[in-house]
Each structure stands twice: as C-alpha cells, then as structure tokens.
C-alpha angles and dihedrals in degrees: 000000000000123000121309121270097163122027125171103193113199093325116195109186135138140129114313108288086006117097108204101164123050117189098327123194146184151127128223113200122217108274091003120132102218118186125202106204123187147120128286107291093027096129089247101124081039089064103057094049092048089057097047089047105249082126132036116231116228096208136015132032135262119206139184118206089342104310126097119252088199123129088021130121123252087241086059096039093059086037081062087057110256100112132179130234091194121208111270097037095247109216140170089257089191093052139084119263097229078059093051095051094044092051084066085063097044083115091050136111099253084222081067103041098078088048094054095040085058086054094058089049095053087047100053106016094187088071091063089078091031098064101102097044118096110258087245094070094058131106120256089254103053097038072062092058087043089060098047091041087047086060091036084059094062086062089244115201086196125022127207107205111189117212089315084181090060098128106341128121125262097253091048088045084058097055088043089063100036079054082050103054096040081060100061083052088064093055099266112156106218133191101182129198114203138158086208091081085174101060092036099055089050089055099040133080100218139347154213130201114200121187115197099354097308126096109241109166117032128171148088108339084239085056099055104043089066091036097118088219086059101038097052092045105040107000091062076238100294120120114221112242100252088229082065093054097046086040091056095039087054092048102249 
C-alpha cells in the first residue's frame, strides 16, 4: 500500500444513544481504490458520514494526509479535498444538469471551473447534450454521472463513493465502474460502498467487510474474493478465476 491519504483510526460514531461504529479502522493509500463490503445495518454508510463530518464521532479520529479532520464542517472537510458522492444521487431534480455540476464547484477558483467541467465531460460524454435538461429527467444511470461529475467538480484528492449501483441497469453499472476506475487514473483517490461485492473486488485494490460496525475481514481484493468467509457471504460461493480479476483491473 502507498502512503495513507485517508486513515479512520479506532472510530466510534453512531445516532445519539445508539452506538453504530466500533473502532473502526482503515487506511486508504494515495491513488488506491479501496471497497468496504457488508450487509444492511452494517455502519457502512455510517462510516462515510462520519468521515465527512455529518456525524461526530465519539471516539477516534479520522485524517486526511496526516492531519485530523476532526472539529471541521462538512463544507471544509470536502474544501480540504475528501468529497462525498451520497446513496441515492441526490440531486436538484428541478434544476439543469449543467446547475447541478457547477454547484460542486461552488468553493472553486472560477479560472478552474471550465477546465473541470471539461473533465466531467471527458469522463461521462452523454452529459454533454444533456447539459440543458433539468437532473429529474435523466435516466438512473446518468443522474448517476451527474452525482459523481458534481463531486468531481469540488477537485477531490479522495472520493467516497456510497453504494453508486444502487438501481441502475447492468450495462450503465459497467460504465459507472469503468468512470470509477479511470478516476483513479487520473489520481482520484476512491473508497467505494457497493452492494455488487463482485464487481467491486475486481475494481478495488484492496478491501475491508464489516458486519455490525466493526471490520471483520481485511486484505488484497484478490484475496478477498477467494477468502470462504467472503465467498459464502457475498460471492454466492463461487471464487472469481485470477486471470478475471487482472483482466478487469487492466481494463480489459
């Protein structure tokens, strides 16, 4: 693993009374995709707003590059470069797409935003007609791509990406991940949330399960993906061929 971008060092967080993380920990490396797989209920969206600071951790400490992100606001934790793509996309249903992309990059020098728009573009080429159209009328799939390009917009060094499968159709959900991984190209830093552990193991660089806020299971995403514990609870117990897994990380 490289050097840390993201680290979440023996997080407690939950709901008021309710505790939902228990010391938690992990490490997210510069340029690494790193997935968090697990059940309903198992903290994992509560982990990624406990990171970006919609909830306060009672315990732990989150940091980015080093320094804690602890005691800022959401709205300076994403300004210091770790931004959320939430589940359920999100948008401004009512407004144009091309609205709801450059209010990602509300924080931004204006001398950055055309260039970065232009990134989103390259990344996912059906928004360039859309751009006029309010985010509502959109396919599953590309309000997805609105979702992703509207955090993209902020100039994020690490991406949280919550559950980005969530209702689209196999084909889209191809594209997502091919966006996904030519982000990390770029130098994106992802954690990324799915329910598609398959998918997800063959994209990632490495990966952690958690099963009622704590980690359980940590390793390689190969490893993972022929670990039994893995296979019988997420795999359907079937291990994926190693040639498959090079084959998806290379892109081809």
């Amino acid at each position: 693993m490289t050097a840390p971008a993201l680290e979440v060092d023996t997080v407690r967080s939950g709901y008021g009374p309710v505790t939902v993380l228990r010391d938690v920990t992990i490490e997210v490396g510069a340029g690494e995709i790193v997935a968090i797989l697990g059940s309903n209920g198992a903290g994992k969206s509560t982990l990624l707003k406990t990171i970006t600071a919609l909830l306060r951790p009672t315990g732990g400490d989150v940091r980015l590059n080093g320094t804690s992100l602890l005691g800022r606001s959401p709205e300076t934790i994403a300004r210091s470069g770790v931004v959320l793509v939430p589940e359920g996309r999100q948008l401004f249903a009512t407004m144009t797409v091309q609205e709801n992309l450059m209010l990602g990059g509300y924080a931004a020098q204006r001398s950055l935003l055309r260039e970065r728009l232009d990134g989103v573009l390259e990344l996912f080429p059906p928004l360039r007609e859309k751009l006029p159209d309010a985010a509502g009328n959109l396919s599953g799939g590309q309000q997805q791509m609105v979702a992703i390009g509207r955090a993209m917009m902020a100039g994020p060094e690490v991406l949280l990406l919550d559950e980005p499968s969530l209702g689209l159709a196999p084909l889209v959900l191809k594209e997502v991940f091919e966006s996904i991984s030519t982000l990390r190209q770029r130098g994106t830093t992802v954690l990324l949330i799915e329910q598609n552990a398959v998918m997800t193991l063959k994209l990632a660089d490495r990966g952690y399960v958690m099963e009622r806020g704590v980690v359980t299971i940590s390793g390689a995403a190969d490893a993972l993906l022929r670990d039994p514990r893995v296979v019988h609870a997420y795999l359907g117990g079937s291990t994926v061929k190693s040639d498959s897994i090079d084959n998806e990380k290379r892109g081809t």
